[in-house]
C-alpha positions, 0 to 999 in steps of 0.5 A: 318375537319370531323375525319372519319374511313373507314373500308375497303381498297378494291377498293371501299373503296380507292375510297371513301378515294379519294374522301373523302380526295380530297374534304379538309372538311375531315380526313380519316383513312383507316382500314384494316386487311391486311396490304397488302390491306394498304400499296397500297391504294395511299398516300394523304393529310389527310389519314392515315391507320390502321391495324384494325380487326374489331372481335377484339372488344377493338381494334374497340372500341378504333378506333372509339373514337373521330371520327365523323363518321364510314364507312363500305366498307367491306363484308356484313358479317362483317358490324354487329360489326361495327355497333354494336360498333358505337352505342355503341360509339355514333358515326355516322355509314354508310354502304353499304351493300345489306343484308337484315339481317344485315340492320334489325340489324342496324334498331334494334340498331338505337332505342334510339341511340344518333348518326345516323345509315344510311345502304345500302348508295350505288347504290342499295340500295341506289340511286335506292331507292332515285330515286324511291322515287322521281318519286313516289312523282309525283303521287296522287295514285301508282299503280306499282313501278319497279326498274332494275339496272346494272353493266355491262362491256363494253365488254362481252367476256365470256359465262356469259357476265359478270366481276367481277365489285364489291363484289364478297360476295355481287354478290353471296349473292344477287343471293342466298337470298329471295327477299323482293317485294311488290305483289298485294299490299301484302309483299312477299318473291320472290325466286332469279334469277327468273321472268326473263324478257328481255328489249332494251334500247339504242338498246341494248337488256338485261335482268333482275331477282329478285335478294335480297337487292335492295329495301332497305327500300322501301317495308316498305316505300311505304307499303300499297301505291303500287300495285306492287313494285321489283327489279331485276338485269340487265345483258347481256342475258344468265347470268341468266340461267348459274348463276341459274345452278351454283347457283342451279342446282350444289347446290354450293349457298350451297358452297359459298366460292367453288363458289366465287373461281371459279367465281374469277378464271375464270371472270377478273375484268374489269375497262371498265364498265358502270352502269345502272340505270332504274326505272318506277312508274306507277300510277294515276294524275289528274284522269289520269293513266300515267307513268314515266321513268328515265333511266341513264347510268353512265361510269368509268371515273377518280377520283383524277388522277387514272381511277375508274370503273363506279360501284366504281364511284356511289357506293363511291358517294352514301356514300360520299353523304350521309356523307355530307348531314348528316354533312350539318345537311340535314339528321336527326342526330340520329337514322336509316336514310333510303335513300329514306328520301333524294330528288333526287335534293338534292343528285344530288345537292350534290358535290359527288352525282352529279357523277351521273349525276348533279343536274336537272331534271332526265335523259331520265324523260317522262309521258305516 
């Protein structure tokens, strides 16, 4: 068995320990600075936990000795140690983060690194950027690349159409920090909550705004390639304008941990979501200008006996995914792995990565 340490105990993390845990091909010890946090994580075969702050660097060191791989599902704010330390161990490292700096960090540190350093392993980035890919594949010549992602309750109630469905940290920052977009062939930083647009899909009406870290890797990967490519997030309309006059207007992207107070007081968390994914590639075939569609609607469901919320769902199978296929030996073993060198039919194919939808051809794919 595979001796993991997860970083972490959140919702997210728990998922990932089931998952990881249920599948019998791994060990995970579960660390965490709050014991709180620890003792409510279910007990299983095969975990353990840990009492671990990662700023305490001997500490971090010492938990990774031995191990095969290190997982990160804590804040973007913390993932830089981490990584740092399973470089310098020589151990495989994963995380989930949409912060753009940080991923830089880890590129720089994958330089010369004896083990495999793989960011941004969840839903986007992540799956986004394997989709993308994919469909990008199918093309001699691109021309525009759109990527519109979710997580979405079931059932607004309140002024913003929206609960807390993940990371508070990781809302606010991807609302609140440059955004990396391709633009008349050209790399260019794009202000978030902007280029508003609204669309329908399975007659629900929606809207969608630049917000930072979604692409992951791409703009580097389809540099020079594509005319246009972004990505924005999708929410309920009206979200945008109330979050841009928090966020802006009230200066309180000025006030992070003001803000993530008030949105964790007044918003609920909800297990009743569902995660949406939507991209379009456009470009040349033959000769002919045609485009393609794969647009999926993921929903919370049960993992191991315990309901799961559809974002903890995808975002748990992203980086479980990626950990199987990098000890299946299908992603390279050493240096910075982006997730677009994976086919989607290999993820899908994957035990964990078909809680996206299983292994086939892509949901709702058509040319026009």
């Amino acid at each position: 068995m595979r001796d993991i340490l997860l970083i972490g105990a959140g919702k997210i993390g728990e998922t990932i320990a089931d998952m990881l845990c249920a599948s019998g091909d791994y060990k995970v010890t579960v660390a965490d600075r709050s014991d709180h946090q620890l003792q409510r994580l279910p007990r299983r075969a095969h975990l353990k936990t840990l009492a671990l702050d990662v700023a305490d660097a001997e500490a971090l060191a010492t938990s990774l000795k031995g191990r095969y791989a290190v997982l990160s599902a804590t804040p973007y704010s913390v993932t830089g140690p981490i990584a740092s330390a399973a470089r310098q161990a020589g151990v495989h490292y994963l995380d989930l983060t949409e912060d753009v700096a940080n991923t830089r960090l880890v590129k720089t540190l994958a330089v010369g690194a004896e083990s495999a350093l793989i960011p941004q392993c969840g839903l986007a980035p992540g799956f986004i950027s394997i989709v993308a890919q994919d469909l990008a594949r199918h093309f001699d010549r691109l021309d525009t690349v759109r990527l519109r992602v979710g997580a979405l309750p079931l059932y607004p109630s309140n002024a913003l159409n929206y609960n807390l469905t993940w990371s508070t940290d990781g809302v606010i920052n991807e609302y609140d920090e440059p955004c990396d977009a391709i633009v008349d062939g050209e790399l260019r930083e794009v202000a978030p909550l902007e280029e508003l647009e609204e669309f329908s899909l399975d007659g629900i009406r929606y809207e969608a705004f630049n917000t930072s870290g979604g692409l992951g890797t791409l703009c580097e990967t389809l540099s020079g390639k594509v005319r246009q490519l972004n990505y924005k997030t999708v929410r309920y309309p009206g979200h945008r304008d109330i979050m841009k006059t928090l966020i802006q207007d009230l200066r309180l992207g000025e006030r992070r941990e003001l803000l993530k107070d008030v949105l964790e007081h007044a918003l609920p968390a909800t297990m009743q979501d569902v995660v949406l994914v939507f991209v379009t590639v456009s470009g040349y075939r033959n000769g002919q200008y045609l485009q393609e569609t794969y647009a999926n609607k993921i929903y919370g469901s049960e993992v191991c006996g315990i309901a799961r919320s559809a974002i903890q769902i995808t975002t748990a199978a992203g980086i479980c995914a990626m950990l199987d296929l990098l000890a299946a030996g299908i992603l390279p073993q050493k240096g910075f792995v982006r997730q677009e060198e994976v086919s989607l039919a290999t993820f899908l194919s994957n035990r964990f990565g078909n809680a996206y939808g299983g292994p086939g051809p892509a949901p709702a794919s058509r040319a026009a």
